[in-house]
N, C-alpha and C positions, 0 to 999 in steps of 0.2 A: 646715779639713776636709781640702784635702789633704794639707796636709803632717801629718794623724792618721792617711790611708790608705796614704802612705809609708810610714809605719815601720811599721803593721801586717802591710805584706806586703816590712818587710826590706829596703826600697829606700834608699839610699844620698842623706839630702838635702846637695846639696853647696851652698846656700848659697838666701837669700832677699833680696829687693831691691825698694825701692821707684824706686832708679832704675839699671834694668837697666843703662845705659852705661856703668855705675860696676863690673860684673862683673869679677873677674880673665879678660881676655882668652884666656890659656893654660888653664885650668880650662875655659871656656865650649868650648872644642873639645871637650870630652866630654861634655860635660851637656846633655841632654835639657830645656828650656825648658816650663814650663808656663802661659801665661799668662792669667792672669784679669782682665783693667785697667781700660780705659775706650777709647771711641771714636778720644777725642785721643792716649792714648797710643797706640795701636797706629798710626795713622798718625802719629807720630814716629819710632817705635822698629822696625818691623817689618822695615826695610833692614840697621838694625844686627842683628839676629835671624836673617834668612835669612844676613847672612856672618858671624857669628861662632861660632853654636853647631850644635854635633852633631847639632838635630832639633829642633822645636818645633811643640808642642801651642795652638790658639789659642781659647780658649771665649770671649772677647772675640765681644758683637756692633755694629753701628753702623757698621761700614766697606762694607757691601753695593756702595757706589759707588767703589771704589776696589779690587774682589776681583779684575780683572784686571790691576792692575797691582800688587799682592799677589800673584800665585799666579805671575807672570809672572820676580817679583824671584828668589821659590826656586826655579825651574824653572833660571834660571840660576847662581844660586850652588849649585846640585847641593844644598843643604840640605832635607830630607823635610821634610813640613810635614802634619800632622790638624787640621781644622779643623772646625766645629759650631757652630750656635746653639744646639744643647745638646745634651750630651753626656751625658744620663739615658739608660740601654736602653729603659726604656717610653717613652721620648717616640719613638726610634727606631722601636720598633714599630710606636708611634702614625703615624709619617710614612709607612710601609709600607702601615698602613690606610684612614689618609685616600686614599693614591694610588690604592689598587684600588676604593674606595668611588665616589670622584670620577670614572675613569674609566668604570666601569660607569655614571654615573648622565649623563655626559657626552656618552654611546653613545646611552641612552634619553630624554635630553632631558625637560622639564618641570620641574626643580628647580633651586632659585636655594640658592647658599651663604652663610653667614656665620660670622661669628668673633668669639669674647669669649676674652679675655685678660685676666687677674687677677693680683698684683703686689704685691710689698711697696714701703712710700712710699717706696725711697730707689732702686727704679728710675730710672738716666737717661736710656733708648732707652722709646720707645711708640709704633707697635705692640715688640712681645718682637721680638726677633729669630727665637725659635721660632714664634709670628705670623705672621714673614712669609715663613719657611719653607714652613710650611703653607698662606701662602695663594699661594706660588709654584708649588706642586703640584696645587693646586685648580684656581686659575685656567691653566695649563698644557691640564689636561685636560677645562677645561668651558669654554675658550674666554671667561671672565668677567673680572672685578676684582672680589674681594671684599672685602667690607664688611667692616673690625676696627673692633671697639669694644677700646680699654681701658681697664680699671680698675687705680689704685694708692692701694691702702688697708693701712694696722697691716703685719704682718709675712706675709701672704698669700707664703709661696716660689712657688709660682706652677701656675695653672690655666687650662689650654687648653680652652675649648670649640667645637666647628665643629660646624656644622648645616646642614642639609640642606630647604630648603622646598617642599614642593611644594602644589598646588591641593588633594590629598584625606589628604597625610599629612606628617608632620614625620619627618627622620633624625636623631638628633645624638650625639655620642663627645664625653666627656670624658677628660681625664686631669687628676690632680692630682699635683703632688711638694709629701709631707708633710714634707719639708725639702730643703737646697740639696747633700744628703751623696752622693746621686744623680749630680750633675752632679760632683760632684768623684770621683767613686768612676769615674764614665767616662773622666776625663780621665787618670787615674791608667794606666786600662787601656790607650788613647791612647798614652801617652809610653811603654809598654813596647813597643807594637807597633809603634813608629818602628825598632825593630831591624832591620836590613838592608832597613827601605824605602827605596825611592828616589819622587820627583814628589809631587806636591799630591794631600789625598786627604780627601773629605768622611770623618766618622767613620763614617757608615752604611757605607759601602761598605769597610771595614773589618771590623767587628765585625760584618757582615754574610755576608763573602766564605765562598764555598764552601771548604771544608778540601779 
C-alpha cells in the first residue's frame, strides 16, 4: 500500500528491503526511510537508520520502552525522524478528541474510562500501539490507568473504542479504519514532510502545525 501511494503521487521508490543493513550505504544518504517492521527489528536496526539515511518515518509500534534512547540516537546523528503509532488523519483527530473529552471530564470528575481495541489475527503488539497512545492521554488528564481490552479476530484492520462511565450516563467515540491504506497514505505524507526538518517529531504535531 505504500509503495501504491508512491507512485500515485510520483514519488521516486528507490529501493525496498527486508534487511535494511543490506541498503546501498551511498543511496541511503538521500532516501527518506519508511518503516513498517516489527518490535525486534526496530530495536536492531534503528541506530543503523538514524546514521545512515536522509530521514526516516517510523509506524513500527512495540518499542515505547526504549523511545528515549530512540529519540535521543537521532537527536544526535542530526537525522529528522516522524514517528506514530498510527499514522491515519482520523485517528489523529481521534487523539485531539479524546484529549479535550478526557480533560473536560478530568476537570468535573465522576467518570472512569475504558478501552476496546479490535485487530486482525496476525497482530503482534496487544494493547495497539494506538491503545496505548490513547490511554497515555486519557490517563495523563484524569489522573487514572485505564483499562484495554483487546480483541484479535479474521482481518478486523483495526477499531478503537474509549468510553467514558459515569453513575447516570455513558460517553463513548469510536473509530474504525476500513483498511490499513490509511496508515500507509499517512506515512507517505510523513516522509514528504521530513523536507528541511530537523529533531524528533510525533506525526500529530506535524500534520497538525499551524501554517
Amino acid at each position: 500500500m505504500v509503495e501504491a501511494i508512491l507512485l500515485s503521487r510520483n514519488i521516486e521508490i528507490a529501493g525496498k528491503s527486508e534487511d535494511i543493513k543490506s541498503f546501498d550505504p551511498e543511496l541511503a544518504k538521500e532516501c527518506v526511510v519508511i518503516d513498517f517492521t516489527t518490535p525486534s527489528a526496530i530495536r536492531e536496526n534503528y541506530r543503523f537508520l538514524a546514521e545512515h539515511f536522509k530521514a526516516v518515518v517510523i509506524g513500527t509500534t512495540g518499542w515505547n520502552d526504549i523511545k528515549e534512547e530512540v529519540f535521543s540516537c537521532f537527536e544526535q546523528s542530526g537525522t529528522p525522524m516522524i514517528w506514530a503509532s498510527n499514522f491515519s488523519i482520523g485517528v489523529n483527530v481521534f487523539f485531539a478528541v479524546t484529549d479535550y473529552i478526557s480533560r473536560m471530564l478530568g476537570e468535573i470528575g465522576g467518570y472512569s474510562p475504558y478501552m476496546i481495541e479490535m485487530h486482525h489475527c496476525h497482530k503482534k503488539d496487544a494493547p495497539s500501539g494506538t491503545a496505548r497512545s490513547l490511554a497515555d492521554i486519557v490517563d495523563a488528564n484524569m489522573d487514572v490507568k485505564t483499562d484495554i481490552q483487546s480483541v484479535r479476530c479474521g482481518e478486523i484492520a483495526g477499531i478503537h473504542t474509549v468510553g467514558f462511565e459515569g453513575t447516570c450516563d455513558r460517553i463513548t467515540m469510536t473509530h474504525e479504519a476500513f483498511s490499513r491504506e490509511g496508515f500507509a497514505a499517512g506515512a507517505v505524507e510523513a516522509a514528504v514532510r521530513t523536507e528541511g526538518l530537523t529533531g524528533v517529531h510525533e506525526f500529530k504535531e506535524i500534520i497538525f502545525k499551524a501554517e
